[in-house]
FIVEX-972364 format. One record per residue (C-alpha): residue in one letter; x, y, z. Coordinates in Angstrom, 1 decimal. Layout:
% residues N
 r     c1     c2     c3
 a      X      Y      Z
...
This chain:
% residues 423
 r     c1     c2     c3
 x   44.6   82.5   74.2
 x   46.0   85.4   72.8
 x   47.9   85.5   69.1
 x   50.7   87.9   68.1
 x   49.2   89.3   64.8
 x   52.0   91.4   63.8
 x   52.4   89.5   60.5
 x   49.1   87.7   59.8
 x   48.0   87.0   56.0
 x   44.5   88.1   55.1
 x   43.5   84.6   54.6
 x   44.5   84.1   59.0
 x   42.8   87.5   59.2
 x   39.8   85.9   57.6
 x   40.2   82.5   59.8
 x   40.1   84.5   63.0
 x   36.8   86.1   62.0
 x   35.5   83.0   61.3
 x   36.7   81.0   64.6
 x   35.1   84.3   66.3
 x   31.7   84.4   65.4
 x   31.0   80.9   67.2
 x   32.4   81.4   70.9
 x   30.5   85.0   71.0
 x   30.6   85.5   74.7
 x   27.3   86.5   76.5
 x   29.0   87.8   79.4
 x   29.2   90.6   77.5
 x   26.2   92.0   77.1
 x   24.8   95.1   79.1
 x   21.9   97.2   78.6
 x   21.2   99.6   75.9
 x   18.2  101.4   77.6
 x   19.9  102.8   80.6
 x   17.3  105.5   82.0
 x   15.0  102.3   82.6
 x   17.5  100.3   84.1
 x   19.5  102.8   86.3
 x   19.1  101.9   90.4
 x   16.6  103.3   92.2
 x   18.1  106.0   94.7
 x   15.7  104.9   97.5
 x   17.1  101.7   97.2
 x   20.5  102.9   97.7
 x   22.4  103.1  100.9
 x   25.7  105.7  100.9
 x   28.1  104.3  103.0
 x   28.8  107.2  106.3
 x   25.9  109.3  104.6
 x   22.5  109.8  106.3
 x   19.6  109.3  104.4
 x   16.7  110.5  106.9
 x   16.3  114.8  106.0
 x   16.3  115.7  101.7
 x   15.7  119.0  104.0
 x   19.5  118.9  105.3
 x   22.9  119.8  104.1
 x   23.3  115.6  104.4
 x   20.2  115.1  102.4
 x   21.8  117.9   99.7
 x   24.5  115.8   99.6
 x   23.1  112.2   99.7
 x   21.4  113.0   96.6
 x   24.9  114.6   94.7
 x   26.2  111.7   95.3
 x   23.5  108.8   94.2
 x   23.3  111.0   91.2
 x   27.1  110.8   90.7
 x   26.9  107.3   91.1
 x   24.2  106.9   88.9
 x   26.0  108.8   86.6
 x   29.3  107.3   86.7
 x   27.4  103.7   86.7
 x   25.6  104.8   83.3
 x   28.8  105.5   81.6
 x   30.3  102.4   82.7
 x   27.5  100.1   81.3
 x   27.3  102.0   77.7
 x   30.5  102.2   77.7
 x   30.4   98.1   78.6
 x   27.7   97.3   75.8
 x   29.5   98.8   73.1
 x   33.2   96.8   73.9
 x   35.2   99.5   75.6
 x   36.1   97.7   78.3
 x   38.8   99.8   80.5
 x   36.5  103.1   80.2
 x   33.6  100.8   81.3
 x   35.7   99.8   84.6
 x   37.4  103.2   85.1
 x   34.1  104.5   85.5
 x   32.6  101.6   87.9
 x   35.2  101.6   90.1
 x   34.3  105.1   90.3
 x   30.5  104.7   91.2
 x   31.8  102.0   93.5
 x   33.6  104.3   95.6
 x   30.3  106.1   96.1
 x   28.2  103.3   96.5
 x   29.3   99.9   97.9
 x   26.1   98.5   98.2
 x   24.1   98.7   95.4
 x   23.7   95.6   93.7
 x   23.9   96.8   90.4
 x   27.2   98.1   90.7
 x   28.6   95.0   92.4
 x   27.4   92.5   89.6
 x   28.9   94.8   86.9
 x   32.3   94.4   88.4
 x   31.6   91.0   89.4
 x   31.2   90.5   85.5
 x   34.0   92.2   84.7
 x   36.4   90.8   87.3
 x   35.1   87.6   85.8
 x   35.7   87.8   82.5
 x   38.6   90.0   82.8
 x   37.6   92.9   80.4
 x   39.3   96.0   81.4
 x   40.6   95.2   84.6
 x   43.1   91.7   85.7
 x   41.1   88.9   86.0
 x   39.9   87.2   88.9
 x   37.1   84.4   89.2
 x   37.6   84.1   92.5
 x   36.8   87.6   93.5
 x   33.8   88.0   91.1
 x   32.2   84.4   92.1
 x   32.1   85.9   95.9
 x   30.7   89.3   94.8
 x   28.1   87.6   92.3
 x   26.9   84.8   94.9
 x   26.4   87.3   97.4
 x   24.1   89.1   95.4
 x   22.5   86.7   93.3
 x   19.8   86.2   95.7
 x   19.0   89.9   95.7
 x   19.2   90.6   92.0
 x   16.3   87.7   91.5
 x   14.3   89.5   94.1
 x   13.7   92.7   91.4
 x   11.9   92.9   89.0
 x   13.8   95.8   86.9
 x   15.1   94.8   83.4
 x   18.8   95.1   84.5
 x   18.3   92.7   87.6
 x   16.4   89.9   85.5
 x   19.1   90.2   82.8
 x   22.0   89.9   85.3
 x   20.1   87.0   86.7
 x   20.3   85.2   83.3
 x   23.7   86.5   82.5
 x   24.8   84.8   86.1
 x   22.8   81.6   85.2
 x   24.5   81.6   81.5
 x   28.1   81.5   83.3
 x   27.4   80.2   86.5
 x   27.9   82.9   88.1
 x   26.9   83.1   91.7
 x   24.9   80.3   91.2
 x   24.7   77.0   89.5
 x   24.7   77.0   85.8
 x   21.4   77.1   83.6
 x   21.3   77.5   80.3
 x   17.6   76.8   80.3
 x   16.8   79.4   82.6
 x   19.5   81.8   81.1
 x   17.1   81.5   77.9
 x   14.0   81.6   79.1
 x   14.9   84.8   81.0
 x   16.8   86.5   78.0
 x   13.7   86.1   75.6
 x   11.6   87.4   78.2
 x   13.6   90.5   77.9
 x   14.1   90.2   74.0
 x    9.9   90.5   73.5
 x   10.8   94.3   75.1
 x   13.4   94.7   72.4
 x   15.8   95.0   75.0
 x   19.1   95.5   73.3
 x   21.4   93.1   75.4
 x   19.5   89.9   75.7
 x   18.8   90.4   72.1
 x   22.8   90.2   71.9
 x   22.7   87.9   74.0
 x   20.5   85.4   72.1
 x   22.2   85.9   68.9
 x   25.2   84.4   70.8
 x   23.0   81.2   72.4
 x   22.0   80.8   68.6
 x   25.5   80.9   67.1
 x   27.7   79.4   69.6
 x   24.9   76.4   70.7
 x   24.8   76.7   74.0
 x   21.6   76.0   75.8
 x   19.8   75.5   72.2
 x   21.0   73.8   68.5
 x   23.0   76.3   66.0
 x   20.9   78.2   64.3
 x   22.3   80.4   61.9
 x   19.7   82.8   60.8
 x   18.1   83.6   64.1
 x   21.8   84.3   65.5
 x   22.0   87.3   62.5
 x   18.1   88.0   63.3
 x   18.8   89.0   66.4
 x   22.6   90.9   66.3
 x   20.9   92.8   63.5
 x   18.0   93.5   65.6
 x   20.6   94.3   68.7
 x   22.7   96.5   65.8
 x   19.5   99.0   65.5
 x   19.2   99.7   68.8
 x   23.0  101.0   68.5
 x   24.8   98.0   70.1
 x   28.2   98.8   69.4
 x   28.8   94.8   70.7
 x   26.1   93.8   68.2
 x   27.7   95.4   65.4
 x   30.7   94.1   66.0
 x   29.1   90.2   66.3
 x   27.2   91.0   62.9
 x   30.0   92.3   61.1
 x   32.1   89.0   61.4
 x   29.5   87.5   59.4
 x   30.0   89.7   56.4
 x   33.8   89.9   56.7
 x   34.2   85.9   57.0
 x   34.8   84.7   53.8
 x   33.0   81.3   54.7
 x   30.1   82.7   55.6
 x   27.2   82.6   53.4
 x   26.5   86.4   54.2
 x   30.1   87.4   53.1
 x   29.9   90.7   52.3
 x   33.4   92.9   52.9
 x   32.1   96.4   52.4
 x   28.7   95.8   54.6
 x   30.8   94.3   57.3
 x   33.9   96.8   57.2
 x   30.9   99.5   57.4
 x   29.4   97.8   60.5
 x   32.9   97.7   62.0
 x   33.5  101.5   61.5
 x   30.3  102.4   62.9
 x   31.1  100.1   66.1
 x   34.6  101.7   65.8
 x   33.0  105.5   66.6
 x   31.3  104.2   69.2
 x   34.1  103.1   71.2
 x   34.3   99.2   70.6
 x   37.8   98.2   70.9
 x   37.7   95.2   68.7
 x   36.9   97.6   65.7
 x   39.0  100.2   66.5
 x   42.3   97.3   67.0
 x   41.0   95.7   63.5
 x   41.1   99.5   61.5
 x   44.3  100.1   63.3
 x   46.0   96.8   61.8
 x   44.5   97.1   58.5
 x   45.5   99.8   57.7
 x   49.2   99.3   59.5
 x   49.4   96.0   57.2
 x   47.2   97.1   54.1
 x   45.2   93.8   54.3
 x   41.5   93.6   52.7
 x   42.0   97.4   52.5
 x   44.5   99.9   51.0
 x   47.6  100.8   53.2
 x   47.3  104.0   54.9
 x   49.8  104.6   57.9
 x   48.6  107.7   59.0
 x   44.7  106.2   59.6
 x   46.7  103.0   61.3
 x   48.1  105.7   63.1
 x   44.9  107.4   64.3
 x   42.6  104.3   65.0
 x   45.1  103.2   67.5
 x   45.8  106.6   68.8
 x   41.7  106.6   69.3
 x   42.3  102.9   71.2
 x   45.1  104.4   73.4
 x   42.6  107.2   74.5
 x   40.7  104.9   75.7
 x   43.5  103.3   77.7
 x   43.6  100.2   75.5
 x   47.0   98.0   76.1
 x   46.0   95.9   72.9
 x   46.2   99.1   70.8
 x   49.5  100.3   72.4
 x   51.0   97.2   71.7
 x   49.7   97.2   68.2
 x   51.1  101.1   68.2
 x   54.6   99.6   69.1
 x   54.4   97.6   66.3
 x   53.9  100.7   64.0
 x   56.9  101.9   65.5
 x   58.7   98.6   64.7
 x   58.0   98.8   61.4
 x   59.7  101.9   60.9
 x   63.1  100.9   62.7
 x   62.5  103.0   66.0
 x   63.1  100.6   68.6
 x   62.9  103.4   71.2
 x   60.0  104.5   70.3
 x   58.6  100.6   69.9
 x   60.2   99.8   73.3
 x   58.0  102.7   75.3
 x   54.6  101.7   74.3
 x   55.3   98.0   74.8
 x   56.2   98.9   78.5
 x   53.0  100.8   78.3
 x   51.1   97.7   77.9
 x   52.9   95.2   79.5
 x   52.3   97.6   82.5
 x   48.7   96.6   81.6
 x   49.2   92.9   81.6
 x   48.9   92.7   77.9
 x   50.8   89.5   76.9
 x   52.0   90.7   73.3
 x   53.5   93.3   74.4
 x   55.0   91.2   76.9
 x   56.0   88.9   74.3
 x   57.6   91.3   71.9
 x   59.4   93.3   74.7
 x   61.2   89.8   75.4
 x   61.9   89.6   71.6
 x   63.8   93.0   71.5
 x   65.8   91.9   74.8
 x   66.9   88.7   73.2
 x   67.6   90.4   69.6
 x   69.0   93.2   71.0
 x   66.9   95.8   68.8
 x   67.0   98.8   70.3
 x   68.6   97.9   73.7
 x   71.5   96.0   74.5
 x   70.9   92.0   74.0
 x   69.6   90.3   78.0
 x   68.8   87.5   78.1
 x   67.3   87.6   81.9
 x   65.2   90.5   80.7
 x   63.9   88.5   77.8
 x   63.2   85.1   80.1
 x   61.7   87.4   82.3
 x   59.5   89.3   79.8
 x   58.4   85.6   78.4
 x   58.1   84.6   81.9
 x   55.6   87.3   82.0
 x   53.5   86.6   78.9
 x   53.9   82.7   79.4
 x   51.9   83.8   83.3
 x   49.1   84.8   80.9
 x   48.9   82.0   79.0
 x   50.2   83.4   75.9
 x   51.2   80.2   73.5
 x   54.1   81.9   72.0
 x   55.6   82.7   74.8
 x   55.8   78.7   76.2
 x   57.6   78.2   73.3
 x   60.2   81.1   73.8
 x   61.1   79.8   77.3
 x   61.4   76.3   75.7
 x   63.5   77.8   72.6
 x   66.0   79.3   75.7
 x   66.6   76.3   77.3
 x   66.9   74.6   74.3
 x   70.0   77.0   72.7
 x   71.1   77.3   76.5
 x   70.5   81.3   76.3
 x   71.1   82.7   79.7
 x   70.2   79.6   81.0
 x   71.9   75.9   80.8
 x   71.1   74.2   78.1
 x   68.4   71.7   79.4
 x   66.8   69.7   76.6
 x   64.0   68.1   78.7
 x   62.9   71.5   80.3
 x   62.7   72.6   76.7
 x   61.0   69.6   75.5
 x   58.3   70.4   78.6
 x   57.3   74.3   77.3
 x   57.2   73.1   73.8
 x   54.7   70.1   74.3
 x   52.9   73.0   76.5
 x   52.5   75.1   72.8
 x   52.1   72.5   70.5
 x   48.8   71.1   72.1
 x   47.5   74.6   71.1
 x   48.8   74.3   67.6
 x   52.1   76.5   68.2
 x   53.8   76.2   64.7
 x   57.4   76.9   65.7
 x   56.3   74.5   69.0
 x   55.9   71.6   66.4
 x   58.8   72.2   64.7
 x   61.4   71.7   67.5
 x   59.2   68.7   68.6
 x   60.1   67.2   65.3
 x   63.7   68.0   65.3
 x   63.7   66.7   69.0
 x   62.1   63.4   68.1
 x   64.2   63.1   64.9
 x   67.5   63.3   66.1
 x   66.8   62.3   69.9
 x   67.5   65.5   71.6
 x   66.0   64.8   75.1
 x   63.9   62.4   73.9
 x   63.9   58.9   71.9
 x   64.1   59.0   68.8
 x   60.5   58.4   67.3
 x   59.6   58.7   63.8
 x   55.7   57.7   64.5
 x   55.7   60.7   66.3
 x   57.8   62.6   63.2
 x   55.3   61.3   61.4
 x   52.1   62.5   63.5
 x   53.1   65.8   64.5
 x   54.2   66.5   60.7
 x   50.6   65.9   60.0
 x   49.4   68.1   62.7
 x   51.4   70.9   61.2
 x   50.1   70.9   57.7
 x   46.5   70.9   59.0
């Protein structure tokens, strides 16, 4: 799910940090050591391109473009392994359109398509792509193949799901010091998947990862020194681990600069570095940052301004933005009030599974705004948010069940969902 953290305290700030070092996502995870990972060009075939004369004007150009390709491929994938995601698919797509064989290039998007980092997702799509090549990948023997093969078997990918195999297959790679199935492990290790928690190998390895400039590594170890919880807690050590991840492109950093220093939490308020972190994120076509940029914009009163970089990346199917465009429809900040423009923008976000916006549909049919008034449609969206924990969800709930608005009366569940909401 994705939060609106417009207005978070540092103590939710903290709490996020903490709920994210667990569910680390191996998915993730590309190779650091690209020149012994590339494809092979004689394993490649170039659609409408003859392969049979180097000698020829055809053999010139078969090799300009499985260089190209290579090129464009090894961009994607360290552009991928340090978390900057829509550069990492710009530039697949664009080996792709060179190369529509090579299975390296189709399980990258397959993994990308699948986890829906920098590009709309779609499981369908990638578990086509991924099972046609599965068989192929575990043919190789190159370092990229074997760790797709236990990135596939971590997921399921393709293939039936192994976390046994995923393992085994990831510390083969690891005794190599290869960079992402070192990531990779610290992420078995912290989240317990396919072995028991163990904190200290998890940091072993991210820290291990983080020397071999994993910008995704960085990022993973620097939630353990900027969680308060953790018994590594450290703010300066992980804020530095964040800004080095930062310069190399990882979005995550770059968003977290861009609202600390917006919001002056854990560090002082500095509009004009808010400013630049997320200008750094929007060069690298981030919608999260352009969202978050809108909100800069918000907090100075320009609506207009606010307004044109949440179409931005609602245009990108980011949710917030989404979200908040609805918001300025229905408060009529910076446009005239609409309500069908607001139901449709949290229409929009609510199709990504964005919490907040289930409970802005239900808080429209519960006031009747540009729609009738229909208690039991509203009762339906808010018991949608509430079993994620939606605050404002709970709250209606309770009204609902305390007076009997579309509902009996029920002061056992008063009761109950009051003690959900003080948890």
């Amino acid at each position: 799910m994705y939060i609106n953290s417009q207005y978070k305290s540092i103590n939710l700030i903290l709490c996020f940090f903490a709920g994210a070092i667990i569910p680390i996502l191996i998915w993730i995870m590309i190779p650091n050591n690209l020149e012994d990972i590339a494809p092979e060009e004689h394993h490649t075939t170039f659609k409408g391109r003859s392969t049979k004369t180097d000698t020829s004007d055809n053999g010139q150009s078969n090799r300009k473009t499985a260089s190209l390709s290579k090129t464009y491929f090894t961009e994607s994938v360290e552009a991928y392994n340090n978390g900057n995601w829509y550069t990492a698919w710009q530039k697949i797509e664009k080996a792709y359109e060179l190369d529509q064989e090579n299975p390296h290039y189709l399980f990258h998007r397959a993994r990308m398509l699948h986890s829906g980092r920098g590009v709309v997702q779609n499981t369908v799509l990638a578990q086509s792509i991924a099972k046609v090549q599965y068989n192929t990948l575990r043919a190789r023997g190159d370092d990229f193949s074997v760790f797709a093969v236990a990135v596939m078997n971590y997921w399921g990918l393709g293939t039936v799901k192994n976390l046994n195999l995923a393992k085994e297959l990831f510390e083969r790679l690891s005794l190599q010091k290869y960079s992402p199935a070192l990531t990779s492990l610290g992420s078995m290790y912290a989240s317990g998947q396919g072995t028991p928690v163990n904190f200290q190998l998890a940091v072993n390895y991210y820290r291990e990862a983080a020397n071999n400039n994993s910008g995704l590594a960085m990022a993973n170890l620097a939630q353990y020194f900027i969680t308060s919880q953790s018994p590594l807690f450290n703010l300066q050590k992980g804020l530095a681990l964040y800004r080095r991840a930062a310069n190399l492109g990882n979005l995550q950093a770059i968003r977290l600069f861009g609202r600390l220093n917006m919001f002056g939490q854990l560090i002082p308020k500095n509009s004009q570095k808010a400013r630049m972190w997320l200008e750094k994120g929007i060069e690298l076509s981030d919608p999260h940052c352009m969202y978050l940029f809108a909100n800069f914009w918000i907090a100075r009163n320009d609506f207009l301004k606010a307004k044109e970089w949440l179409e931005k990346g609602a245009q990108q199917h980011n949710p917030s933005a989404m979200y908040t465009l609805g918001n300025l429809y229905l408060y009529g900040q910076g446009v005239i009030t609409n309500y069908q423009q607001a139901r449709k923008w949290f229409s929009n976000a609510a199709n990504h599974n964005f919490v907040q916006g289930w409970t802005a549909l239900g808080r429209m049919h519960f006031y009747g705004q540009g729609v009738l008034k229909n208690y039991s449609t509203a009762y339906k969206w808010f018991e949608k948010a509430a079993n994620y924990r939606d605050a404002q969800a709970i709250e209606f709930l309770i009204e609902m069940y305390s007076t009997g608005l579309g509902v009996e009366k029920n002061e056992g569940k008063v009761r109950q969902l009051r003690q959900l909401l003080s948890k």
